[in-house]
C-alpha positions in Angstrom: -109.3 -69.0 145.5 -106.8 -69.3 142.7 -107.5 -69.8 138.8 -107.5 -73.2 139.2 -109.9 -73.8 141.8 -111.8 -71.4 139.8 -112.1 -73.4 136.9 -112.2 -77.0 138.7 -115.6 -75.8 140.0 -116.9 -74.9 136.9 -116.2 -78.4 135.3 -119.3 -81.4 135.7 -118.0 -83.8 137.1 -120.7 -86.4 135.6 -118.6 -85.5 131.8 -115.5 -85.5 132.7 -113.5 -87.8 130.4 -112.5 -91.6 131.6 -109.6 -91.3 128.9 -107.5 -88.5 128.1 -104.8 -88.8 125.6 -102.2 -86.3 124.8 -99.6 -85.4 122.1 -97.3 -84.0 123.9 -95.8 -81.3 121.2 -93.6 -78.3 121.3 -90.7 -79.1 123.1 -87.9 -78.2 120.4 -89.8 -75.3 119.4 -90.0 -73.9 123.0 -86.5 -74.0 123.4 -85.3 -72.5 120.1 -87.7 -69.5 121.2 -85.2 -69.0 124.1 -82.4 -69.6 122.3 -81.6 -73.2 124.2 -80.9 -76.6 122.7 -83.6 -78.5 122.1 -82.6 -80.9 125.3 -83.7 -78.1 127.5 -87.6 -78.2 126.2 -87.3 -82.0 126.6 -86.6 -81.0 130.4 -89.1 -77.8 130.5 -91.4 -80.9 129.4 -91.4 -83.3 131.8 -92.0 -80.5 134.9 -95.1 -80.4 132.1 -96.1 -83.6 132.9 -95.9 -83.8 136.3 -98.4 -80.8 136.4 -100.3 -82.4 134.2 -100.7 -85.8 136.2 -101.5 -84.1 139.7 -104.5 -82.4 138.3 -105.4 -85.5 136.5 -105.6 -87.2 140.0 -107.2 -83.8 141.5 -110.4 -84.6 138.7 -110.7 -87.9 139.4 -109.6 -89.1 135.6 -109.2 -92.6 135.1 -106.8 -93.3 132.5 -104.4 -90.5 130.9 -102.1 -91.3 127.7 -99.2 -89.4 126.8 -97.3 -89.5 123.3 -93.7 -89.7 124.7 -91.5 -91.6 122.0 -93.1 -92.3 118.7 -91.8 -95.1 116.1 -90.9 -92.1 113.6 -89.0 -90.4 116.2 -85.6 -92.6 116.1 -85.4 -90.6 112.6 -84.1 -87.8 114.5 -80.4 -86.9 115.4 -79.1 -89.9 117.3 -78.0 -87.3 120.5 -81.2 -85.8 120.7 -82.9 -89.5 120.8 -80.8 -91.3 123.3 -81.3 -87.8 125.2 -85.3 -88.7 125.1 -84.8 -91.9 125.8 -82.7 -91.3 128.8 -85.2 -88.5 130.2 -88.2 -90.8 130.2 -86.1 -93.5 131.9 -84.0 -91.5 134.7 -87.6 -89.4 135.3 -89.4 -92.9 136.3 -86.4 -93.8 138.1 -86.8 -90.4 139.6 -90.6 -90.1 140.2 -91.7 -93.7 141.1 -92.0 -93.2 144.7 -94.1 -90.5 144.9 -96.4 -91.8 142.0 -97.1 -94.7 143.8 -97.3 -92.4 147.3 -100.3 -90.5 144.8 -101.9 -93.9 144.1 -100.9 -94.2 140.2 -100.5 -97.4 138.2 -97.7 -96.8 135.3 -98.3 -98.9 132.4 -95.9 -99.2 129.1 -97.5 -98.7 125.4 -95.7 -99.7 122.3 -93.4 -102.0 120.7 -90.6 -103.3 122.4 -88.3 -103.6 119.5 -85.2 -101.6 119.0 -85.5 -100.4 123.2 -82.9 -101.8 125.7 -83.9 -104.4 128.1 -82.8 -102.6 131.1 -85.4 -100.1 130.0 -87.7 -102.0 129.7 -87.2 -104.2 133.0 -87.6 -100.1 134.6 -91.2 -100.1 133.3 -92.1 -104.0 134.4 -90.8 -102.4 137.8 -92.6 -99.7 137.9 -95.6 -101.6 137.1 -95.5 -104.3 139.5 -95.0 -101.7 142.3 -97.9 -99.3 141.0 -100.6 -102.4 139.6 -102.3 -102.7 143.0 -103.2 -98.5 143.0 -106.7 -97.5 142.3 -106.3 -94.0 141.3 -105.0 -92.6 137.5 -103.6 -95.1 135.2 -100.8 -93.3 133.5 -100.1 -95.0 130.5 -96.5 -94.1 128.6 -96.6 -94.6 124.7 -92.8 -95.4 123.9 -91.6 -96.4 121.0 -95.5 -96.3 119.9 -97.0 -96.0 116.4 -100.4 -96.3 115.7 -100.4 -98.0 112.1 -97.6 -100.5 113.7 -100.0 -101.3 116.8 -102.7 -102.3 113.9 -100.7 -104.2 111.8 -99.0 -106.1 114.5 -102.6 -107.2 116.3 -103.2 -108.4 112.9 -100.1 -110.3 113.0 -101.2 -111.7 116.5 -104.7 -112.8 115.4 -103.5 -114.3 112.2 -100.1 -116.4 113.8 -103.3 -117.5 117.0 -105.9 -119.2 115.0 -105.8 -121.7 112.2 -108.9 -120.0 109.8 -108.0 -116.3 111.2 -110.6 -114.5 110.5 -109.9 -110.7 111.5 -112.8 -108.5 112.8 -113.0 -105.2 114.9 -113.5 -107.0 118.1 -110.7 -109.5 117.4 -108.2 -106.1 116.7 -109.4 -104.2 120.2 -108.6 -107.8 121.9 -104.8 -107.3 120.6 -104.0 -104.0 120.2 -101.4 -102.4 122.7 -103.9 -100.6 124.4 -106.7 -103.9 124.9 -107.4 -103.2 128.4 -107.8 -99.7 128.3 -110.9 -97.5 127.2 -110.8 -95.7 124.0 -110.0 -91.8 124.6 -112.8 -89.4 125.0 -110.2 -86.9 124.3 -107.1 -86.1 122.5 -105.0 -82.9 123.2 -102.2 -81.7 121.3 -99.8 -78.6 121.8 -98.1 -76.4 119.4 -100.4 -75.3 116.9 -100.2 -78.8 114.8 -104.0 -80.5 114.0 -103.0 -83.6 112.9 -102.7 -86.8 115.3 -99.4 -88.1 113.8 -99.8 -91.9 114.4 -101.5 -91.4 117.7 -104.1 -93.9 119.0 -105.0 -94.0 115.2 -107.5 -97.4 115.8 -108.8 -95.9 119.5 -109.3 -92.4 118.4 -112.2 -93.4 115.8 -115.0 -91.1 117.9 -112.5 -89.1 120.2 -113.4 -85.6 120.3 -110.1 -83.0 119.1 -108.9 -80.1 120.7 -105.5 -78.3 119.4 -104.1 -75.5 120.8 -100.9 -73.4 120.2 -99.4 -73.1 123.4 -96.3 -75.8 123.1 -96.1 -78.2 125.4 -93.7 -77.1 127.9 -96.3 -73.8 128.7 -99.3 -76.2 128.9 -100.5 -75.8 132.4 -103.1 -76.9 134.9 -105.3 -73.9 133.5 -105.1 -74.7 129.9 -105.6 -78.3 130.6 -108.9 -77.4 132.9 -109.8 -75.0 129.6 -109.2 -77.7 127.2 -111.9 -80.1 129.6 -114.2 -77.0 129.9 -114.3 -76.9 126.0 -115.0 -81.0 125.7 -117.8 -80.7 128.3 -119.1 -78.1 125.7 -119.6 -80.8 122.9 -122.4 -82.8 122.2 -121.2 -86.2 121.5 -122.2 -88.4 118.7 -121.6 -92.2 118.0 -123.3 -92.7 114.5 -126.5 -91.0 114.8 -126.8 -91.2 118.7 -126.0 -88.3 120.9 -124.7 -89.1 123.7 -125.2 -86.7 127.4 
């Protein structure tokens, strides 16, 4: 029995979390270490996430989020961003088939402005061939920002009704992420314990775990230890712990 059939028996499968979420960190870090561009740990990243996806399926996990292009990230060198952007799109081009053959439905996160329309007809294509799947819901944040997703649901509520009047429920109704479950858990790589713009309005009562390994190293068994560690927790919504 390998490691991690070891450590998929050991997790409960009554906790395991509906919604994972994941800042995906590291990638320019790994690849200095190695003396490589930075474009190589973008590469080294993705094998990351299709690792990361098949055990997500393995467990059963509903809904799994992953930071891949944040709002503040077009501050970067220009190379290095069309480089990003161009991985994420050639790597749906690339995997769609056998996601769909593994019974996930892709969905797109974030705002559309400033992104190509050819990308973003890819991800209303990927969509409509994945929507009718049943298995993980792999959601892409792209171009995502969490203070942005706030302020334009506000936007939304205001410009809809004559007498807006905006309340909590009104905001989950027209946030990016409205038909999705709020996170149980947030992961991020590389040492950094901060959530940099990340599901900032969902992650209200999500439970933290930060580790150092950077992201390209983050494996089916750290994943699995990271789950271990959350089934560990004792959750609390106000003053209600929840089992």
């Amino acid at each position: 029995m390998t490691t991690v059939d070891k450590l998929i028996k050991k997790v409960k499968k009554n906790s395991i979390p509906q919604h994972i979420g994941i800042v995906m960190d590291g990638n320019g870090r790994w690849a200095k270490k190695r003396g490589k561009p930075r474009i190589k740990g973008h590469q080294a990243g993705v094998k990351t996430v299709r690792s990361i996806v098949e055990i997500c399926g393995r467990l059963q996990i509903d809904y799994l989020t992953l930071y891949s292009f944040s709002t503040e990230n077009w501050r970067r060198p220009k190379k290095e961003v069309q480089f990003v952007i161009n991985l994420i799109e050639n790597s749906l081009v690339r995997e769609i088939d056998e996601l769909a053959k593994s019974n996930v439905t892709i969905h797109f996160v974030g705002s559309k402005e400033g992104l190509k329309s050819s990308f973003l007809k890819k991800f209303e294509r990927a969509y409509e061939k994945t929507k009718d799947n049943t298995g993980l819901n792999l959601i892409l944040a792209i171009n995502y920002g969490g203070k942005k997703e706030i302020v334009d649901a506000a936007n939304r509520i205001i410009s809809q009704e004559k007498n807006p009047l905006v309340t909590e429920e009104k905001i989950d109704d027209n946030l990016y992420t409205s038909k999705f479950p709020d996170p149980d858990l947030i992961i991020r790589t590389s040492g950094e314990q901060r959530l940099s713009n990340f599901l900032v309005w969902q992650s209200a009562y999500s439970e933290l775990f930060f580790t150092n390994t950077l992201w390209p190293d983050f494996n089916k068994i750290k994943f699995l230890q990271a789950l271990l560690d959350f089934q560990k927790r004792k959750r609390r919504f106000g003053d209600i712990e929840v089992k």
